[in-house]
PDB file of N, CA, C and O in Angstrom:
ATOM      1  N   UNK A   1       0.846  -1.184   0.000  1.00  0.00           N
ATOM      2  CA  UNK A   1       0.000   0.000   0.000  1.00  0.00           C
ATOM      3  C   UNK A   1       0.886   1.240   0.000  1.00  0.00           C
ATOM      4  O   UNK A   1       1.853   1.261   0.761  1.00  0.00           O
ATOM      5  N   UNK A   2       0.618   2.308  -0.825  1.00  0.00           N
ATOM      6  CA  UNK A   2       1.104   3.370  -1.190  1.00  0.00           C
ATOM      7  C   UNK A   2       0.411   4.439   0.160  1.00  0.00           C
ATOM      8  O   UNK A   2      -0.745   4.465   0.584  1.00  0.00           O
ATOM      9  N   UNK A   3       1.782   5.364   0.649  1.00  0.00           N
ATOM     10  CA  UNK A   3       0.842   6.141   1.655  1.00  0.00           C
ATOM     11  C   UNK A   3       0.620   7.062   1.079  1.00  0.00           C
ATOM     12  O   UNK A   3       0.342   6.939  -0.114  1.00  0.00           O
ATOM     13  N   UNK A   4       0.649   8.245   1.632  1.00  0.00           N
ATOM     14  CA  UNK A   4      -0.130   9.325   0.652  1.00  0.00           C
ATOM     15  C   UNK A   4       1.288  10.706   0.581  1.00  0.00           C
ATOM     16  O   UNK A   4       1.318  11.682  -0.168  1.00  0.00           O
ATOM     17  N   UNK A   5       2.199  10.338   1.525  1.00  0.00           N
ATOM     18  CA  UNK A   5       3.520  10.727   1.639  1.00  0.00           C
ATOM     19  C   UNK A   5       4.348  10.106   0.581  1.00  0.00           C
ATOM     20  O   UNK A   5       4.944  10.851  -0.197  1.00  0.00           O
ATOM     21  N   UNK A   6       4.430   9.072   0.490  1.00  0.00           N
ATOM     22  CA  UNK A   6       4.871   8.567  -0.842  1.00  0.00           C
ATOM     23  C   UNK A   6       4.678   8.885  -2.229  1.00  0.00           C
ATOM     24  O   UNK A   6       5.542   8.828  -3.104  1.00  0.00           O
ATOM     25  N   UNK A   7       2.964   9.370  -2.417  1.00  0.00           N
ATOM     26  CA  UNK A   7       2.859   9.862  -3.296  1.00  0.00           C
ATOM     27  C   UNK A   7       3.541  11.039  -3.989  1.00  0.00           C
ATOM     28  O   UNK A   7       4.154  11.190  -5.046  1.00  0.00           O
ATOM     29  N   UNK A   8       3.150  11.883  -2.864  1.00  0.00           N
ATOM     30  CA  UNK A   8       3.589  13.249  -2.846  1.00  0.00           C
ATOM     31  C   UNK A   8       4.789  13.214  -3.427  1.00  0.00           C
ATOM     32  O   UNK A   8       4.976  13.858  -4.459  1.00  0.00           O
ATOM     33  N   UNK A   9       6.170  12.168  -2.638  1.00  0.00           N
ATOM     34  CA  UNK A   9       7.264  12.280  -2.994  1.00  0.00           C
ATOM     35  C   UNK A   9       7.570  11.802  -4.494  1.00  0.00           C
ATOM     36  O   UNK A   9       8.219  12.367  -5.374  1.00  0.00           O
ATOM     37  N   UNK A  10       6.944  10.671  -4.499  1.00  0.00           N
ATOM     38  CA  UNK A  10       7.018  10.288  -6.419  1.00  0.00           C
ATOM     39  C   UNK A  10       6.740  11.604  -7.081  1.00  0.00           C
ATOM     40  O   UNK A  10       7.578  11.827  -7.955  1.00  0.00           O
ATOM     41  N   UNK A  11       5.803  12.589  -6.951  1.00  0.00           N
ATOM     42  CA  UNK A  11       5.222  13.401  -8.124  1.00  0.00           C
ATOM     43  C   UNK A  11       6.000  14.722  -8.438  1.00  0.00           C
ATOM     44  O   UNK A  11       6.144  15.323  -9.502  1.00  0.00           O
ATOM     45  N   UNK A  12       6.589  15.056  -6.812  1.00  0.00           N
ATOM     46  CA  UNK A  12       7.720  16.175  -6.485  1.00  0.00           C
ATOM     47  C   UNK A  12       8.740  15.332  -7.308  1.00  0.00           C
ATOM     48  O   UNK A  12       9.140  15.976  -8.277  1.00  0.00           O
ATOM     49  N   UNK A  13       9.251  14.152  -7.220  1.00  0.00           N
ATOM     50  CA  UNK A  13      10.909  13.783  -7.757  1.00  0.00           C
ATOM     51  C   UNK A  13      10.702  13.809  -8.988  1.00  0.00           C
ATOM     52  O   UNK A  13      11.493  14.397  -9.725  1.00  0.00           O
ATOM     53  N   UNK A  14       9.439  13.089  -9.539  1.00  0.00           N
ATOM     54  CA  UNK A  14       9.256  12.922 -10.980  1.00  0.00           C
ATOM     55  C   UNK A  14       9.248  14.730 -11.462  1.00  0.00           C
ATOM     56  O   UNK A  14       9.426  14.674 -12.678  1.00  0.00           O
ATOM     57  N   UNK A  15       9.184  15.517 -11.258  1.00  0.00           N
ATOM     58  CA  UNK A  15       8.726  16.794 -11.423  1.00  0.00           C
ATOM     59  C   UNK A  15      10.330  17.482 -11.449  1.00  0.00           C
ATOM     60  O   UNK A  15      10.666  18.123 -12.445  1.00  0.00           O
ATOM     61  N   UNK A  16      11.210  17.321 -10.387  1.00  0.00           N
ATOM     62  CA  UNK A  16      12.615  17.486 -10.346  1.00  0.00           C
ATOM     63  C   UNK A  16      13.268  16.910 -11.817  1.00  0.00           C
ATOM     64  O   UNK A  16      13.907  17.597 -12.615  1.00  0.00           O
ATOM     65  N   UNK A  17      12.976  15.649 -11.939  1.00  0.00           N
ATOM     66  CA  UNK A  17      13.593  14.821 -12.772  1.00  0.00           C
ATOM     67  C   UNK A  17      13.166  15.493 -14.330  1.00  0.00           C
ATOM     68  O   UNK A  17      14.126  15.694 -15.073  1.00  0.00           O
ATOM     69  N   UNK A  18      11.979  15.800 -14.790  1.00  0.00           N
ATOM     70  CA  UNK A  18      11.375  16.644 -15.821  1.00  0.00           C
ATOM     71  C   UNK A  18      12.307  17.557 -16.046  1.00  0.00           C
ATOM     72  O   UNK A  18      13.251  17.499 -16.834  1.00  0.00           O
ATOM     73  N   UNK A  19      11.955  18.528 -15.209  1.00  0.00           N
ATOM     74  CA  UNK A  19      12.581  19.860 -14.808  1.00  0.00           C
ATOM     75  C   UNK A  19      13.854  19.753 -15.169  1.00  0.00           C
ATOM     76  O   UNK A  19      14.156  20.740 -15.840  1.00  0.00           O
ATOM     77  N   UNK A  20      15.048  18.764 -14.994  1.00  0.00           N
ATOM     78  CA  UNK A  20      16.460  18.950 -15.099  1.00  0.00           C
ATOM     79  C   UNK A  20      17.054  18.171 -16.455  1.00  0.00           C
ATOM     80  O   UNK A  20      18.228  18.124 -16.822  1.00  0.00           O
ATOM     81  N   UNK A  21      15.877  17.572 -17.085  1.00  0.00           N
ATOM     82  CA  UNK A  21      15.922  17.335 -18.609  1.00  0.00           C
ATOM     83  C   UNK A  21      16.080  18.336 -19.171  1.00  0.00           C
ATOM     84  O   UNK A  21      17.057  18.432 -19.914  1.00  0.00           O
ATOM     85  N   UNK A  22      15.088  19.541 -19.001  1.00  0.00           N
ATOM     86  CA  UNK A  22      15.352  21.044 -19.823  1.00  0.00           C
ATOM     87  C   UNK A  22      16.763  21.477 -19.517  1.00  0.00           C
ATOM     88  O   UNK A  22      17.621  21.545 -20.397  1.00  0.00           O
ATOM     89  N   UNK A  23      16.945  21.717 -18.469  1.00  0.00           N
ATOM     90  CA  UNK A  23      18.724  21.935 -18.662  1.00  0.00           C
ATOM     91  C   UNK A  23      19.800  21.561 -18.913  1.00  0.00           C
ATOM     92  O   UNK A  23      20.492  20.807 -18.229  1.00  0.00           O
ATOM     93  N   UNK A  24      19.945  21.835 -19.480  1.00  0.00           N
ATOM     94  CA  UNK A  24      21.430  21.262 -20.745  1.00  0.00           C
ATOM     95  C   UNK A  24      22.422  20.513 -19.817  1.00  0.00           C
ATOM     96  O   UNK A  24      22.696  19.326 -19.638  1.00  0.00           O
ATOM     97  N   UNK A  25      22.886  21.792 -19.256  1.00  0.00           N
ATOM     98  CA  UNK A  25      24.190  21.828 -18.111  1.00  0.00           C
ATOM     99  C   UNK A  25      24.083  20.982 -17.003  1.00  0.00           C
ATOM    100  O   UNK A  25      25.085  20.727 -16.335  1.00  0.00           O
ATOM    101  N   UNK A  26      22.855  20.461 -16.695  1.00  0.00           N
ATOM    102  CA  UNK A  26      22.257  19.559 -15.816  1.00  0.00           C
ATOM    103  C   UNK A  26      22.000  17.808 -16.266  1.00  0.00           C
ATOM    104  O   UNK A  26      22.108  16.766 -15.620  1.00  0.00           O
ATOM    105  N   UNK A  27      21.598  18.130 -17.760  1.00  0.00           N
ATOM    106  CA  UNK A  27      21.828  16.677 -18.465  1.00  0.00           C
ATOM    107  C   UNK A  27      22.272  16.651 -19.866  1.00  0.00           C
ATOM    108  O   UNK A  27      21.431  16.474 -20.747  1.00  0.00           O
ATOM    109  N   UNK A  28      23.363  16.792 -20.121  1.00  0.00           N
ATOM    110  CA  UNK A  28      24.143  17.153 -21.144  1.00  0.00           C
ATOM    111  C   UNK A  28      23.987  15.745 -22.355  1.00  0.00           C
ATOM    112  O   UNK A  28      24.053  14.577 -21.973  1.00  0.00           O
ATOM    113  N   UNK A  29      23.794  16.103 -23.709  1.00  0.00           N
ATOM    114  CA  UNK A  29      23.598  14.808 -24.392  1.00  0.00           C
ATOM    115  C   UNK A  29      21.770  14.021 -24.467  1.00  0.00           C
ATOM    116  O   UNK A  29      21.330  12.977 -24.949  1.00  0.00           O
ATOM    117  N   UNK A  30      21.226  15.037 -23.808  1.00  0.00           N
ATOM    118  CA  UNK A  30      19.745  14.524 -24.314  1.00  0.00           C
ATOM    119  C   UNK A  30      19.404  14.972 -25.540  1.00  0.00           C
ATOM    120  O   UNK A  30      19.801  16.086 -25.883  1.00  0.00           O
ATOM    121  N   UNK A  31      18.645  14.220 -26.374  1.00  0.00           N
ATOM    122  CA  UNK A  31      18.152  14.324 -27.218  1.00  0.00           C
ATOM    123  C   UNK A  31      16.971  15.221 -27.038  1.00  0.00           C
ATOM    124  O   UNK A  31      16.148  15.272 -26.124  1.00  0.00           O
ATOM    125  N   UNK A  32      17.158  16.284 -28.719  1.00  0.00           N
ATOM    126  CA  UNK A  32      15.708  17.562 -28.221  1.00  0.00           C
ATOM    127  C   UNK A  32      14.791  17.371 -27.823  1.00  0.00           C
ATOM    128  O   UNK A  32      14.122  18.015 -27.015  1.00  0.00           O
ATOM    129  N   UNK A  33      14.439  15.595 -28.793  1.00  0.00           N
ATOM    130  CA  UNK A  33      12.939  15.236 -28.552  1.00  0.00           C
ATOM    131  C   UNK A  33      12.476  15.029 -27.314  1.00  0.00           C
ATOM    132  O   UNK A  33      11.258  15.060 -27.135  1.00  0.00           O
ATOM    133  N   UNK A  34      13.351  14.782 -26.246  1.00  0.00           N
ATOM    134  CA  UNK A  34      13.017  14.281 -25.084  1.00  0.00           C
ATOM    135  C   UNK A  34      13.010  15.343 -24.430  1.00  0.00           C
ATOM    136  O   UNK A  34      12.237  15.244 -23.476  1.00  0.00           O
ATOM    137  N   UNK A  35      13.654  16.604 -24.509  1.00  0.00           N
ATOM    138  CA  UNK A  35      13.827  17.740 -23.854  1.00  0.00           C
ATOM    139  C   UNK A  35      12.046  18.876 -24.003  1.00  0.00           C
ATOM    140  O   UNK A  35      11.474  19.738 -23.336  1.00  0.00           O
ATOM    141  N   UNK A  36      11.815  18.083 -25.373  1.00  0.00           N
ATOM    142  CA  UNK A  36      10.359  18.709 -25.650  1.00  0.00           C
ATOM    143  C   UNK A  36       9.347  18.251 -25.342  1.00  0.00           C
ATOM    144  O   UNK A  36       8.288  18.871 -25.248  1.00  0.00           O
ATOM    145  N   UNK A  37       9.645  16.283 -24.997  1.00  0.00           N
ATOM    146  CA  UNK A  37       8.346  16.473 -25.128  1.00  0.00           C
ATOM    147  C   UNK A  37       8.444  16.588 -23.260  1.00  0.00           C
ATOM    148  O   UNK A  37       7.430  17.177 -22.886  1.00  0.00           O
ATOM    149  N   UNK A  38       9.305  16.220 -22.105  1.00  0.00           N
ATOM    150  CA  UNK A  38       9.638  17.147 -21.043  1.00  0.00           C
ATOM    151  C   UNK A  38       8.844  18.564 -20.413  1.00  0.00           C
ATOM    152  O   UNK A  38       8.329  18.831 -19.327  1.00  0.00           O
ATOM    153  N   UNK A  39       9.024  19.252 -21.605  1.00  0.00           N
ATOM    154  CA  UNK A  39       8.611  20.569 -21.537  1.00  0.00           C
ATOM    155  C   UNK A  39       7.069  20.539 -21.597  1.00  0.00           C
ATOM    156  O   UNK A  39       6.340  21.242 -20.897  1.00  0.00           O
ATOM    157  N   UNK A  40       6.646  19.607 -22.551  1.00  0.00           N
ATOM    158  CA  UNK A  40       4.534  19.526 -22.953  1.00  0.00           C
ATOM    159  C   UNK A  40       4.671  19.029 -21.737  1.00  0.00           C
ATOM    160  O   UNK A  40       4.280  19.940 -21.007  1.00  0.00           O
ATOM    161  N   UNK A  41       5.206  17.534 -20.627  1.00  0.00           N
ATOM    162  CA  UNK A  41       4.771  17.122 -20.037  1.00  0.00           C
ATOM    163  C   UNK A  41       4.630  18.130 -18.680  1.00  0.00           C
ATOM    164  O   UNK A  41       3.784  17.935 -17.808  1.00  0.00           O
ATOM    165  N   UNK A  42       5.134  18.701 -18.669  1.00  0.00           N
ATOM    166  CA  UNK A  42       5.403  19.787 -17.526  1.00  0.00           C
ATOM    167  C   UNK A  42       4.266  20.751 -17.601  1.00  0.00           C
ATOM    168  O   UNK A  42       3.448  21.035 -16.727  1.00  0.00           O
ATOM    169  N   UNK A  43       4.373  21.171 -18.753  1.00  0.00           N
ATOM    170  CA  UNK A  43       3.291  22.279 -18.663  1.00  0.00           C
ATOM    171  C   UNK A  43       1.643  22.212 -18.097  1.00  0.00           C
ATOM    172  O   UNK A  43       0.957  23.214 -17.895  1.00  0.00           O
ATOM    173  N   UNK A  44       1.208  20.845 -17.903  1.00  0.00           N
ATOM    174  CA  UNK A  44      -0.101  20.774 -16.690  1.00  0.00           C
ATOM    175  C   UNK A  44       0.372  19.435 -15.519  1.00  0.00           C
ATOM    176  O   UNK A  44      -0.395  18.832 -14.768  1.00  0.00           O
ATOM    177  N   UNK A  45       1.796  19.245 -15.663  1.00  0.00           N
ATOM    178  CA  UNK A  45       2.266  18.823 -14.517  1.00  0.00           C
ATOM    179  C   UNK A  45       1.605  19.631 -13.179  1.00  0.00           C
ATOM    180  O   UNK A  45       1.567  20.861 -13.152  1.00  0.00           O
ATOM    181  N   UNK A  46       0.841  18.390 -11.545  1.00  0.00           N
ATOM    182  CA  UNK A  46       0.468  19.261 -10.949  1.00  0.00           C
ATOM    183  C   UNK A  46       2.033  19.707  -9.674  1.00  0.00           C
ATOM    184  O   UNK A  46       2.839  19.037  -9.028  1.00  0.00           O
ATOM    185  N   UNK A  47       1.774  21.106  -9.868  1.00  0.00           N
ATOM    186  CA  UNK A  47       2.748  21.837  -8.626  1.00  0.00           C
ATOM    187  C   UNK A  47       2.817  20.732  -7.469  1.00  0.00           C
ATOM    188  O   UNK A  47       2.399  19.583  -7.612  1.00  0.00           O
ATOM    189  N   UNK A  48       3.405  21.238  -6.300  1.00  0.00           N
ATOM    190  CA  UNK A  48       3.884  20.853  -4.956  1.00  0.00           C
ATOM    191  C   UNK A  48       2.356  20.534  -4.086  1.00  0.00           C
ATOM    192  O   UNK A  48       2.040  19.447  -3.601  1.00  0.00           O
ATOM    193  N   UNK A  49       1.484  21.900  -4.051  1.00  0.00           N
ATOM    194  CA  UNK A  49       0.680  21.841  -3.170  1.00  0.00           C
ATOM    195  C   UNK A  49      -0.576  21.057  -3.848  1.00  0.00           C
ATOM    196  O   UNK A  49      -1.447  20.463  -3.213  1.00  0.00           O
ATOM    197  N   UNK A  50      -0.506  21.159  -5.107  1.00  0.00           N
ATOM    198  CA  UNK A  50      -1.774  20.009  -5.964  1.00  0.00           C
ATOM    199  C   UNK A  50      -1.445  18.610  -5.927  1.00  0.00           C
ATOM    200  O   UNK A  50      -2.298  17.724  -5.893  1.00  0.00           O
ATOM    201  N   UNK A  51      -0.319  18.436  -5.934  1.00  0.00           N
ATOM    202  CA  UNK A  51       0.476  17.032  -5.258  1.00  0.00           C
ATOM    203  C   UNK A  51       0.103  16.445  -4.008  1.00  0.00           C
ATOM    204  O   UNK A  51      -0.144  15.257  -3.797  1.00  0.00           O
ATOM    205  N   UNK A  52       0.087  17.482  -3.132  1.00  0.00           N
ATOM    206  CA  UNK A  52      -0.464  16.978  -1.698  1.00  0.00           C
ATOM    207  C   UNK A  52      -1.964  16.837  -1.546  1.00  0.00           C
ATOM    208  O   UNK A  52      -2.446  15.866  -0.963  1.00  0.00           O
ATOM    209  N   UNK A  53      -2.675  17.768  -2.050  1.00  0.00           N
ATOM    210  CA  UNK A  53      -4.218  17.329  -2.013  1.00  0.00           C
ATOM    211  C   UNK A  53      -4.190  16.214  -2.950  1.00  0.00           C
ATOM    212  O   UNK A  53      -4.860  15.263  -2.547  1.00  0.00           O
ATOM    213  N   UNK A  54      -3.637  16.040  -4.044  1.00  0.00           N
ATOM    214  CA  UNK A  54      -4.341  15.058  -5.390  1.00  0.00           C
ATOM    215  C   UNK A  54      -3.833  13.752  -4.207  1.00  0.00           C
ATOM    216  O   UNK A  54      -4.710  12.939  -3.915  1.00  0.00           O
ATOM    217  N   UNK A  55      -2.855  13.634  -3.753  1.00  0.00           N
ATOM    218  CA  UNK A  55      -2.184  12.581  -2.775  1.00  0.00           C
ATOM    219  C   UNK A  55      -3.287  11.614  -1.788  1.00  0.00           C
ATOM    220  O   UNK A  55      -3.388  10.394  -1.658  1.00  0.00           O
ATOM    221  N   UNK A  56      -4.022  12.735  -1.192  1.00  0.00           N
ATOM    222  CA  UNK A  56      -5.061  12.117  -0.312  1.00  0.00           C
ATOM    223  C   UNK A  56      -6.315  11.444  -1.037  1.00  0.00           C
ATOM    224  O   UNK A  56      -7.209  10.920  -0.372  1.00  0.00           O
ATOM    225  N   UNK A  57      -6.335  11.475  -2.154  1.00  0.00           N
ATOM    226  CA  UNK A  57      -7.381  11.418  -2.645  1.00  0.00           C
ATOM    227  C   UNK A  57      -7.388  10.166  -2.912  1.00  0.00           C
ATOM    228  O   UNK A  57      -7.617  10.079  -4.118  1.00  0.00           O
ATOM    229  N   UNK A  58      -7.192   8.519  -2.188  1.00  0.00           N
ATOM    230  CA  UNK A  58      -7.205   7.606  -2.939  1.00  0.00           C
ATOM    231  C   UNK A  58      -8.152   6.959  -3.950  1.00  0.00           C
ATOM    232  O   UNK A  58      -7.764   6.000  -4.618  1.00  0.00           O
ATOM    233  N   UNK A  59      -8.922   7.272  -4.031  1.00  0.00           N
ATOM    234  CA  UNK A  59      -9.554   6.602  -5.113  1.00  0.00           C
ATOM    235  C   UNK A  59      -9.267   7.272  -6.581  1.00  0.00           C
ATOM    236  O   UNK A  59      -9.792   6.858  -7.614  1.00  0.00           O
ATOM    237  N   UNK A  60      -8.132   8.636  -6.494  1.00  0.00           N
ATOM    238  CA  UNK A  60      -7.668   8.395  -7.526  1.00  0.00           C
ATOM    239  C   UNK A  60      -6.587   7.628  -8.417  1.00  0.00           C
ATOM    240  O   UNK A  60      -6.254   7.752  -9.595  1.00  0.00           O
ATOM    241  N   UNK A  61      -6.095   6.625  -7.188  1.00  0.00           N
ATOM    242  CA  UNK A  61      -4.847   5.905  -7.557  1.00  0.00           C
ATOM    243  C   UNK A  61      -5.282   4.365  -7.337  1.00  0.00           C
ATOM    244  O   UNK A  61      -4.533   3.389  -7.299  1.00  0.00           O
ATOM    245  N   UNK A  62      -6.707   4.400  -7.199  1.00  0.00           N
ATOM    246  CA  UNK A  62      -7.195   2.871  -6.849  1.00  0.00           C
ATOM    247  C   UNK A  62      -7.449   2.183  -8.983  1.00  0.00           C
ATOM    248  O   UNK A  62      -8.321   2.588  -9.753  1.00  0.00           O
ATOM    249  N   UNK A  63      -6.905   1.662  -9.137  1.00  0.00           N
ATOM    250  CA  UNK A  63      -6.085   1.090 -10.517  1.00  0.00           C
ATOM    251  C   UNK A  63      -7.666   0.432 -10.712  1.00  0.00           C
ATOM    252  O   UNK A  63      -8.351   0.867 -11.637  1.00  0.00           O
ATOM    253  N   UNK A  64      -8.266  -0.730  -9.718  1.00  0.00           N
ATOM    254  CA  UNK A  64      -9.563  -1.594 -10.098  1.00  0.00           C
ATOM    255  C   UNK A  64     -10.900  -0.750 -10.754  1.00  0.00           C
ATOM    256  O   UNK A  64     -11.767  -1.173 -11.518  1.00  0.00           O
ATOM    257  N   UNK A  65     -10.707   0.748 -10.091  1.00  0.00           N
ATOM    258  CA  UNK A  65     -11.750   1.229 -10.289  1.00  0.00           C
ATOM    259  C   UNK A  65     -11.642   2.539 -11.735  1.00  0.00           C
ATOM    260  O   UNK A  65     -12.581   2.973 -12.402  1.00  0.00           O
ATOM    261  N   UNK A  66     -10.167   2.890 -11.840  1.00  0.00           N
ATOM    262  CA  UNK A  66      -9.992   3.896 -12.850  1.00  0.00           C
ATOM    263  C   UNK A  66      -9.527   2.948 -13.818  1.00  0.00           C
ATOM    264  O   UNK A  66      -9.486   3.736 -14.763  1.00  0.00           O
ATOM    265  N   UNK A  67      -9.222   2.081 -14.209  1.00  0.00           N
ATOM    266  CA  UNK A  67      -9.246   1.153 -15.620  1.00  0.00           C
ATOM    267  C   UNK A  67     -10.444   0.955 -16.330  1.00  0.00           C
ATOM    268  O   UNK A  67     -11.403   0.736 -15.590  1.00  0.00           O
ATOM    269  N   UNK A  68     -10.706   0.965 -17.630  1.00  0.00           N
ATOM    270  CA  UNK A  68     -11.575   1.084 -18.249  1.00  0.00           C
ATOM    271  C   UNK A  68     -11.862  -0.203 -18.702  1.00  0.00           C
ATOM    272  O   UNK A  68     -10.924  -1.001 -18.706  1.00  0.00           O
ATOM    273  N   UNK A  69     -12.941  -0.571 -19.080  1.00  0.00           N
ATOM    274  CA  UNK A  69     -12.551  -1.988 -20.155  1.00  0.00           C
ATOM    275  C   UNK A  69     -12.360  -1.795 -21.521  1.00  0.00           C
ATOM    276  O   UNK A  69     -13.232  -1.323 -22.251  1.00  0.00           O
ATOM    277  N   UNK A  70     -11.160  -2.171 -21.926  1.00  0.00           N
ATOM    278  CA  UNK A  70     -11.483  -1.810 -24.094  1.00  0.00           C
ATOM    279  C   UNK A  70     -11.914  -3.031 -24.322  1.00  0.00           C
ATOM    280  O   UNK A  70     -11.703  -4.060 -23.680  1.00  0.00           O
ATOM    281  N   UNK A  71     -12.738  -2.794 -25.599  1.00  0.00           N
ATOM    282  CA  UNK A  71     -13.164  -3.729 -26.233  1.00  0.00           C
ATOM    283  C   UNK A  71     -12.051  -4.138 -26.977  1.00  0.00           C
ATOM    284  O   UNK A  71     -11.071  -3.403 -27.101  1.00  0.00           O
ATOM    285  N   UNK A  72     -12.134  -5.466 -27.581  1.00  0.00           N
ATOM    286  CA  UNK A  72     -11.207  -6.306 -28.217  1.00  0.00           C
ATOM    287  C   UNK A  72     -11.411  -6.040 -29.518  1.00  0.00           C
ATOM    288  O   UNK A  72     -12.254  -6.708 -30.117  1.00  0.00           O
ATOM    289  N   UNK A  73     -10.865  -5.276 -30.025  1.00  0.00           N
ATOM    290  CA  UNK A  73     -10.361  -5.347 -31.518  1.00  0.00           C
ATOM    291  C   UNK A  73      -9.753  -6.167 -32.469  1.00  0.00           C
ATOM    292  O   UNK A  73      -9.931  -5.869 -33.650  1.00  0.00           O
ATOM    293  N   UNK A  74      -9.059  -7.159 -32.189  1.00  0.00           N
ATOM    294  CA  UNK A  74      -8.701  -8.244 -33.109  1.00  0.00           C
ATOM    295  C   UNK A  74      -9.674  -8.156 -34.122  1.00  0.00           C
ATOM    296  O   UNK A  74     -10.724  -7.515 -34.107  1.00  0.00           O
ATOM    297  N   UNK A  75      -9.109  -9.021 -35.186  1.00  0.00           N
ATOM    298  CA  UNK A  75     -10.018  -9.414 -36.253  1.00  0.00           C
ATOM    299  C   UNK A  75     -10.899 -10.622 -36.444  1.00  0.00           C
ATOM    300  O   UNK A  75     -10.634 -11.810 -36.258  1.00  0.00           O
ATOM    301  N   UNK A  76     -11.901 -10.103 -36.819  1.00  0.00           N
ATOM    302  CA  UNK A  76     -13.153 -11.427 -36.658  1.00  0.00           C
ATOM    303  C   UNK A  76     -12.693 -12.429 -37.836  1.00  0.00           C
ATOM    304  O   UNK A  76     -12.286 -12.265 -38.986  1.00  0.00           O
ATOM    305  N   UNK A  77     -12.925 -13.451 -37.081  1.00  0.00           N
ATOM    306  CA  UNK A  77     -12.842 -14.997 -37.351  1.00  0.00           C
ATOM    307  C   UNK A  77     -13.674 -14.974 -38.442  1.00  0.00           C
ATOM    308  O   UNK A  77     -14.850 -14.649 -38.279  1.00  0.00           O
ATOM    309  N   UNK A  78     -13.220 -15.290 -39.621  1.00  0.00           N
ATOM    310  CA  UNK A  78     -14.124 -16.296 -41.007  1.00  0.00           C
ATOM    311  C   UNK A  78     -14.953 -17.500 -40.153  1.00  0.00           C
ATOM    312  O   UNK A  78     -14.638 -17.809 -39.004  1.00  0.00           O
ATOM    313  N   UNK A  79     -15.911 -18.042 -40.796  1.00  0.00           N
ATOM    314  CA  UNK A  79     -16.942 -19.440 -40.945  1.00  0.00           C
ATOM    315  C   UNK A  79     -15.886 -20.382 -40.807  1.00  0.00           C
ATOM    316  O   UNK A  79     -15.910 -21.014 -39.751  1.00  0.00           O
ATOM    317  N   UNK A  80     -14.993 -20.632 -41.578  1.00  0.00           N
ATOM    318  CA  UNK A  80     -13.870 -21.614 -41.374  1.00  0.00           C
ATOM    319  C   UNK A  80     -13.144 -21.616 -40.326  1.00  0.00           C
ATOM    320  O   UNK A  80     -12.501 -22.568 -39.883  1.00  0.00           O
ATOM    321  N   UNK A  81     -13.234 -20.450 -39.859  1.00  0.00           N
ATOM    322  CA  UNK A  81     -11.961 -20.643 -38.732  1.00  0.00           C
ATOM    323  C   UNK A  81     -12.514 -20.688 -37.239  1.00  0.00           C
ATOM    324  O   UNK A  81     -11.811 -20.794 -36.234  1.00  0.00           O
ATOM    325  N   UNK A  82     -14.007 -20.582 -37.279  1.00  0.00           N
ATOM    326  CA  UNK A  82     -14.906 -20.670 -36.058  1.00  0.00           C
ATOM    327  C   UNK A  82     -14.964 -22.179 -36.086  1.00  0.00           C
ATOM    328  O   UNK A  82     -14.932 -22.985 -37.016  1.00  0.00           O
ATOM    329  N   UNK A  83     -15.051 -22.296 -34.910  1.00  0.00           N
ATOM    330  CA  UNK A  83     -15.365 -23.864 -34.254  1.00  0.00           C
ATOM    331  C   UNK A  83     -16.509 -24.387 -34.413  1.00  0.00           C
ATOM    332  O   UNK A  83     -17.370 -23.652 -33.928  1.00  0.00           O
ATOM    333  N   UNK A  84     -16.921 -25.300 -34.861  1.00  0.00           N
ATOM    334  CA  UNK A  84     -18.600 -25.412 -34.416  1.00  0.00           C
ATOM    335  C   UNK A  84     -19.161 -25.748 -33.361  1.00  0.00           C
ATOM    336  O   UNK A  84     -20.390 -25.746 -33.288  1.00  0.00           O
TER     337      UNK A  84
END
């Protein structure tokens, strides 16, 4: 079980870790693409204090209930290839 301190800290480090992709001098040898798309991901990245409320909120991190079901897309079976 994830506490809600834990959270916090994943979303602050992950947020550090973003953050020091944009700087060169900080990670020298990244590729732009990663430096950009960094930058989109950041831009509705939530802050410090939206971190701590979104944190308490478990049922937004409860996985059983925010998974969706997709439907199965494969391709439908021919007459021949169905079983009888």
């Amino acid at each position: 079980m994830t506490l809600p301190y834990e959270r916090v800290n994943a979303v602050k480090n992950t947020r550090r870790f973003l953050i020091s992709l944009l700087v060169p001098s900080m990670t020298p040898k990244v590729p732009r693409a990663v430096r950009m798309e960094a930058r989109r991901l950041l831009k509705h990245y939530p802050w410090d204090m939206e971190a701590e409320a979104l944190a308490h909120m478990e049922h937004l991190f409860d996985i059983e209930h925010t998974e969706q079901k997709k439907p199965h897309l494969g391709r439908r079976r021919t007459k021949k290839e169905r079983k009888p």
